[in-house]
Structures are given as C-alpha cells and as structure tokens.
N, C-alpha and C positions, 0 to 999 in steps of 0.2 A: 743607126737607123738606115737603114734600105732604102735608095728610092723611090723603090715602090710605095715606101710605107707614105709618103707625102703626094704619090699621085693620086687624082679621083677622075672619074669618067662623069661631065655633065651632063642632066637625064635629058634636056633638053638640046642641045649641039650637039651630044656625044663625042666632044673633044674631053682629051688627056691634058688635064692642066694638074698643078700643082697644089695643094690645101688651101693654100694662103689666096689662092685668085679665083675660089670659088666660095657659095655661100652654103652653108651645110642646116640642112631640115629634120627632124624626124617624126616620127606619129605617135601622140600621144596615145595614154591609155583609152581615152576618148575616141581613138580615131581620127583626131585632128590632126592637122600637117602645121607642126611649133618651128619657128627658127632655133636653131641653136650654134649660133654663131662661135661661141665657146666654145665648142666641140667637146660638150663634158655629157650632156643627157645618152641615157643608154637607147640603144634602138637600131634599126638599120639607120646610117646617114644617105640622106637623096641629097646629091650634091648640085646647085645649079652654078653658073659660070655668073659672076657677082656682075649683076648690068640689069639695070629696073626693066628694059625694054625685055628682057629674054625669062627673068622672071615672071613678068606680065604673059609671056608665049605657056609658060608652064603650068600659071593659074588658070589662064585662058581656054586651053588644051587638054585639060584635065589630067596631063602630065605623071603627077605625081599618083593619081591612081592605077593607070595604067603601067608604069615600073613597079607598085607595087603588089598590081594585079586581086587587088580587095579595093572595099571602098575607102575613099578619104575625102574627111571636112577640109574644104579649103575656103579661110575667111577669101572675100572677096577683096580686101582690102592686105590682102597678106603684102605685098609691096610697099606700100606705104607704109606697115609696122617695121618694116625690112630696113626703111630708109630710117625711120627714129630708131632704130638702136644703133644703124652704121653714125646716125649725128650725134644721138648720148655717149659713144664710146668716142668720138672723135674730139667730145666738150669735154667728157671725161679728161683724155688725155691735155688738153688746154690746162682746164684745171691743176692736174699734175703738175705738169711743166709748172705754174704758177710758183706750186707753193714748195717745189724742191727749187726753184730759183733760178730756172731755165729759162725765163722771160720776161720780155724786155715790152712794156706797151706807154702808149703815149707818139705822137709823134718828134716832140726834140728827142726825147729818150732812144727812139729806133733809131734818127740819124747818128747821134752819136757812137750807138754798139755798131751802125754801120760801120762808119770812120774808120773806128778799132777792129774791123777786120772779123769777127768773131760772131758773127751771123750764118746759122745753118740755111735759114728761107724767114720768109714774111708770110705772113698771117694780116689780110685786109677784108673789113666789113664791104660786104655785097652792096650793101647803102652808103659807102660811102661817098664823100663831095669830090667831084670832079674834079679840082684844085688839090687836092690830098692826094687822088689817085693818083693824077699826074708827077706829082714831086716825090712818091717812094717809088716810082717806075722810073723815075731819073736815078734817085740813090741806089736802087738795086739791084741796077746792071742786070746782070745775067742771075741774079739768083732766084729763085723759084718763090713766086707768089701765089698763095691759096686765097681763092674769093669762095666760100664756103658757107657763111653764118652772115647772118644779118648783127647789126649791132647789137642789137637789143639779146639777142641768143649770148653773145658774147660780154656783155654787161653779167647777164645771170650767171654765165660760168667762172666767170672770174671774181663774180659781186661788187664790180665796180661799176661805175657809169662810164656814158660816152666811150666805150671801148671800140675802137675805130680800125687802128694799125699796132700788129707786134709783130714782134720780130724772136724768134727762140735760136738761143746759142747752141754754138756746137757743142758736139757732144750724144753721149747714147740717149740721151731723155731726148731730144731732138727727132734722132732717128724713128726710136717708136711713135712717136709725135706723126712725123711724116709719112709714117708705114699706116698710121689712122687714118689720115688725110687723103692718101693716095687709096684707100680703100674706099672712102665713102664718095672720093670722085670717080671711081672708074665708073663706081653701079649708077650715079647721077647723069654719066656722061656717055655710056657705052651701051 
C-alpha cells in the first residue's frame, strides 16, 4: 500500500493526516451525513481530524454540505453519537482484553502484575477514591494511565462490579487496546 493510500485531507483544517487520526463520514441514501468509522460503507468518505471541538466546527458550519456541494442532513447531535461509538469501541476492546486474558482488575490484583513487570498501562475509573488514585500513581511510575469510563460504564463491560482499576498485560491485545483508548482521548481532548 502507498502512502498515499492511508493519507486523507480534513474537510474542516485541511490538514494531511493519516486514516487512523481522522474520523471518516459519508451520505447516506437519505442524504444524511452517517459516521462510519469502519471505513467499510460505500460513498465519498468526508474525512474530519478526530477532536469533538473541530467536528462541532463542521456540524456548526455546514461543512460537510459545502465539500459536497448538494444538500446534507446533519443530526445536530452528530458529536455526541461520534463520542458513543469512539466509547463502545473502546469498551468493546476492554471487553476483549477480558476475555482473551489480557487483564488484570482489582486493585491487590494490579499491584501484583505491577511487581512482575508485565504491565502494558492502567486502566482507572474517572470516579475513582482519591486514596486509590493516589496509590496506583505511586505503583505506576511512568506508565501510562487512561481515566476514560466511569465505573459503572466499566462494571457493564466487563459484567463485574466495583470495577475501579486494571491494568492490561503486554502484549498485541494491549496494543489495540491502547490504539482505542488513544483514539477516543484525542477527539475528548483536542
């Protein structure tokens, strides 16, 4: 593959980024403007630079009608459907990790995999107890912690309770893990 074939031009910045750092749309039969994150629906792809703030400039702007110079539905709320699939795809992948055996939750449980060295990053609930938070930011040193889900979001993806702190081992199931995670914080945060 060329790499061309992985660059898009955002309709909104008009910066040259790469597939993977943008969010791809296209127009339904309807004339609605569908995410499709997948990149599997057939159509033109409108590509926006993955960041709620620049999508909100796109819906706001009428964007997507103007590149594609006809009319297009755009929910008004299209952002915020943006953000539940970057969170169901990023629970999904929790899920996984789960149940291929990629993680580790509980808090004695994490310090231990800590101990043994074999921690990719931590995974901690947004609501977590300030005494919690404190004691796996002493155990984690330098490795990278996701505050992303509240617990309760986290209890359902896993079907446990009280699910607070985990930690997923090295390894590729990790990586993909982290390449969710970092996707649905850049558009949260940028």
């Amino acid at each position: 593959m060329k790499k061309e074939d992985t660059l898009r031009k955002c309709i909104v910045s008009g910066r040259i980024l790469e597939k993977k750092d943008l969010l791809r749309f296209t127009l339904s039969p309807e004339l609605e403007v569908i995410p499709d994150f997948k990149k599997k629906l057939p159509g033109k792809g409108l590509y926006v630079t993955n960041s709620m703030s620049i999508l909100k400039k796109a819906i706001d702007g009428n964007v997507f009608a103007k590149v594609l110079k006809r009319k297009a539905k755009v929910d008004p709320g299209l952002a915020e459907i943006a953000e539940q699939i970057l969170r169901k795809r990023a629970l999904d992948a929790v899920s996984l990790a789960r149940k291929a055996g990629c993680l580790v939750t509980g808090m004695e449980k994490v310090a231990e995999t800590l101990k043994k060295d074999k921690v990719a990053f931590l995974l901690e609930a947004v609501d977590a107890g300030k005494d919690g938070r404190q004691k796996v930011a002493r155990m984690a040193g330098d490795l990278e912690v996701f505050k992303l889900f509240e617990a309760e979001e986290l209890d359902k993806a896993l079907n446990k309770t009280n699910t607070v702190h985990a930690a997923f081992l090295k390894g590729s199931m990790a990586e993909m893990v982290r390449e969710e995670f970092n996707r649905l914080s850049d558009f949260l945060n940028s």
